[in-house]
N, C-alpha and C positions, 0 to 999 in steps of 0.2 A: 565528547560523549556522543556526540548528533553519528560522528565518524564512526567509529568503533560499534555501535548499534547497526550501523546501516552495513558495516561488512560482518556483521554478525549474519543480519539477516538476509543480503544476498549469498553470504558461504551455503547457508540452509537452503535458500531456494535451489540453489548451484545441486544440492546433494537429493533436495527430493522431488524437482522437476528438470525433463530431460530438453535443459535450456540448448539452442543453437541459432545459428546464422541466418535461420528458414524465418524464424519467428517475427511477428510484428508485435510490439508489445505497448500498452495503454499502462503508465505510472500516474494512478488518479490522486491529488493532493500532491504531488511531486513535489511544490516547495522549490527549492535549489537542483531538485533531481539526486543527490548525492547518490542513491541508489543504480539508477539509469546511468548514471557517469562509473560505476563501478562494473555495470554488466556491459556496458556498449560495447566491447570487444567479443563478446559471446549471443549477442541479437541482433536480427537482421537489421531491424529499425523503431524508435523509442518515440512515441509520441508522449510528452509529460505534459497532463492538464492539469490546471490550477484555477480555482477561482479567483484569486488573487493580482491584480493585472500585473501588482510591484513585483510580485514574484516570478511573473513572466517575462516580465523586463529584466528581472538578475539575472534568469535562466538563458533567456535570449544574447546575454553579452558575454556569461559563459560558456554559451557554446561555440560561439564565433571565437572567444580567446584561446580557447582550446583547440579551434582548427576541427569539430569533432563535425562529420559528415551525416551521420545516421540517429541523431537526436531534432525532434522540433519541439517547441515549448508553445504549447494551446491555451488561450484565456477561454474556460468554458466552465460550468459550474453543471455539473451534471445531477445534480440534485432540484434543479431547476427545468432543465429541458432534457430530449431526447438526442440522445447522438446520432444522426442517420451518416455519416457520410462512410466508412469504413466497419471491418469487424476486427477481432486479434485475434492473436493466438494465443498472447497472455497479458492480463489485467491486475497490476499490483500494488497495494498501497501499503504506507508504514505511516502507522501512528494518527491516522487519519478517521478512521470509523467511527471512534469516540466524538468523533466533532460533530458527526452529522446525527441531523435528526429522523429523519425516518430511513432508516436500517434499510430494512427489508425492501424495499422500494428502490432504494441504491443497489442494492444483492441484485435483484432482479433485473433490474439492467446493468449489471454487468452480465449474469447469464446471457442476456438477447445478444451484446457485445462480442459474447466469444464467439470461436466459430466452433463446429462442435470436434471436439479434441480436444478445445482450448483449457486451458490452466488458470485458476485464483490462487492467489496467495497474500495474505491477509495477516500483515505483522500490526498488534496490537496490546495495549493492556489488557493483560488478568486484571479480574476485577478487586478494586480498591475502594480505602475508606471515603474516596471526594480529594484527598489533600493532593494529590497530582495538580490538578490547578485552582485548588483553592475555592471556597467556599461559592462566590457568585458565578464558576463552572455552571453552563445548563444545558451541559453533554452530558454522553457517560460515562459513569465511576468505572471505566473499563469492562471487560466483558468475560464471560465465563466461558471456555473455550467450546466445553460439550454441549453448552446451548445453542451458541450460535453456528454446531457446525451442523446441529440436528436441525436450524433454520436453514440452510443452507443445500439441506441433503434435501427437504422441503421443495425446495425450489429448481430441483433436479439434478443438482451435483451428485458425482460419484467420487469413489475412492478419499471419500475427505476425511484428513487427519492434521492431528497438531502435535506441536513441540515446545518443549519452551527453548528459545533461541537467545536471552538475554539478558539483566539482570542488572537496571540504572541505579547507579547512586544519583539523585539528587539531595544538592544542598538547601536548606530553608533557613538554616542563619551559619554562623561559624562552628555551632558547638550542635546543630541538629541534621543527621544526615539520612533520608529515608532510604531505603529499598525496594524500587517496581521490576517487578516481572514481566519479558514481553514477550511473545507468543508468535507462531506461525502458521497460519490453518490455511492448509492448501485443497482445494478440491477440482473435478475439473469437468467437463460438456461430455456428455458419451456422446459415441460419434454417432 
């Protein structure tokens, strides 16, 4: 599922942003990278930050077993501090937004992040009843796409739009199977 989601959602970036070799690209929440490891043959170079250190350690012996040159795997928590050292040209998460607590404050530094040209793309839940992760969740129930792109236009983006890109069955016993919707709101820096 984790697979098929994530070349869901880079097929979609693929078709409505003009990805290439030029790009430096920030996958915030990266996780394993699944994403990054499907676009690395089409961007210049992929930094994927995680708060996570375990996650950094997976990433980090992933990329050495793979041989792959133009991936590095960052222990940074961007919801904590400021990134100064670089800018991108594109900034992408999947399935990550709902975890963080203050939104708009994350949005916002990503804007400062890009450079201007640069591209967001934001694969996330449509909003849901809580049962995504269950009751002591104290994220969010996903998110409504026209809101958060009218936050987003807020904060200076242009040309922002979304799609739906995906569509998880998960399981919660053997005989109950739900349906999430998942989304992809791209907007990007005028230059």
């Amino acid at each position: 599922m984790h697979w098929d989601r994530s070349v869901a959602i880079t097929d979609l970036m693929r078709e409505v942003i003009p990805l290439n070799k030029d790009m430096i690209a920030l996958e915030y929440g990266a996780g394993t990278g699944i994403a990054s490891f499907l676009l690395k043959d089409i961007l210049g170079e992929i930094t994927l930050m995680d708060n996570s250190s375990e996650m950094v350690r997976i990433t980090n012996e992933k990329i050495i077993s793979s041989k792959v040159s133009n991936i590095r795997a960052l222990n940074f928590d961007l919801e904590k501090a400021d990134y100064p050292e670089r800018q991108f040209d594109l900034i992408f998460t999947q399935m990550v937004l709902h975890h963080v607590k203050d939104v708009e404050n994350l949005l916002r530094k990503f804007y400062h992040l890009l450079k201007p040209g640069g591209f967001l793309a934001i694969a996330d839940l449509y909003s849901e009843d809580g049962s995504f992760h269950g009751e002591d969740f104290t994220g969010h129930k996903g998110f409504e796409p026209e809101v958060l792109s009218e936050q987003i236009r807020r904060l200076g983006f242009k040309e922002v739009r979304y799609k739906k890109c995906f569509e998880m069955n998960k399981d919660f016993s053997d005989s109950e199977t739900k349906k999430f919707n998942i989304f992809l709101l791209t907007g990007n820096v005028p230059l």
